[in-house]
N, C-alpha and C positions, 0 to 999 in steps of 0.2 A: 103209646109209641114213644120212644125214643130218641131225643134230637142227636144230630152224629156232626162233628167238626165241619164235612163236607157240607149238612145243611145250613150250619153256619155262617159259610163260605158264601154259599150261593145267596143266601139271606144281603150279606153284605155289602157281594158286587151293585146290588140295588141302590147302595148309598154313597152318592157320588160327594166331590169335594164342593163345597159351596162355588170357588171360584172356576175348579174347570168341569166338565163332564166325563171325570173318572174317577172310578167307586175307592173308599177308603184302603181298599183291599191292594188296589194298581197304584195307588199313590206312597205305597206302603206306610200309611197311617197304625195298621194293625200289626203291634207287635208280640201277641200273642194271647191264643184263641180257646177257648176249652169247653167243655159242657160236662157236667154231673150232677146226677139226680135232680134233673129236671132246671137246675141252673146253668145258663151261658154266664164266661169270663172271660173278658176282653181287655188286653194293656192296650193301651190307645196311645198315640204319639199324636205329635201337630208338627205341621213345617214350620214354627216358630214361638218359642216361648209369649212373646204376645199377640198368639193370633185370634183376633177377635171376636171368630166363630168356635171356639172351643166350646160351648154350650151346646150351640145347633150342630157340630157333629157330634158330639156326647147323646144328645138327644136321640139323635136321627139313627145311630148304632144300635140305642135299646129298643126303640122302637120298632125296626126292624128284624131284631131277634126274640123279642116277643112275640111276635107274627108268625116264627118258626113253631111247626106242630113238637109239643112235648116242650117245650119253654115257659116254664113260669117265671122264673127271675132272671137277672140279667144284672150284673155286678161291673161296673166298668171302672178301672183302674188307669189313672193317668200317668203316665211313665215319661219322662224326659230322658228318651235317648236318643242323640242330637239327627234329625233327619236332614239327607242331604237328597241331592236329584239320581243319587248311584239307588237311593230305595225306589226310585220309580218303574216299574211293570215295563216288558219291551212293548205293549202295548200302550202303556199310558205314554211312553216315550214317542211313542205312533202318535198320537192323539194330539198331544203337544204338538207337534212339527205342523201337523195338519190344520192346527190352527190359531200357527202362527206364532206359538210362544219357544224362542229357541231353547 
């Protein structure tokens, strides 16, 4: 079976941001997703050149798409393009409010 972008997706929203409880996917962490022949590709961003969980979500992405049925590898490509709060989900922007972070 075949992994599909969609299952990717779904893979993803499981892996939230260390400091809030919204997946990399609503914080717009991910900037671009792919899968072929049995490999997921992932550009990964961070909300800050030194943010000091860059391992543990790097980790937490592969490992989660490893988990996706038809995933054997899982290539993550770190990209510096500069994130700001306009990349945040109108959910994750929900989320936020809700708890308390303006």
């Amino acid at each position: 079976m075949s992994a599909t972008p969609a299952d990717l997706e779904a893979a993803l929203r499981e892996v939230h941001d260390p400091e809030f409880p919204i997946s990399v996917l609503d914080m717009g962490l991910i900037r671009g997703l792919a899968v072929a022949g049995g490999t997921a590709r992932v550009k990964l961003t961070y909300t800050s050149m030194g943010c000091p969980c860059k391992e543990m979500i790097a980790d937490d992405v592969r490992e989660a798409l490893l988990a996706v049925d038809g995933v054997e590898a899982v290539e993550v490509e770190e990209v510096w393009e500069p994130w700001t709060h306009r990349d945040l989900s109108t959910q994750a922007r929900r989320t936020m409010r809700e708890i308390g972070v303006a």
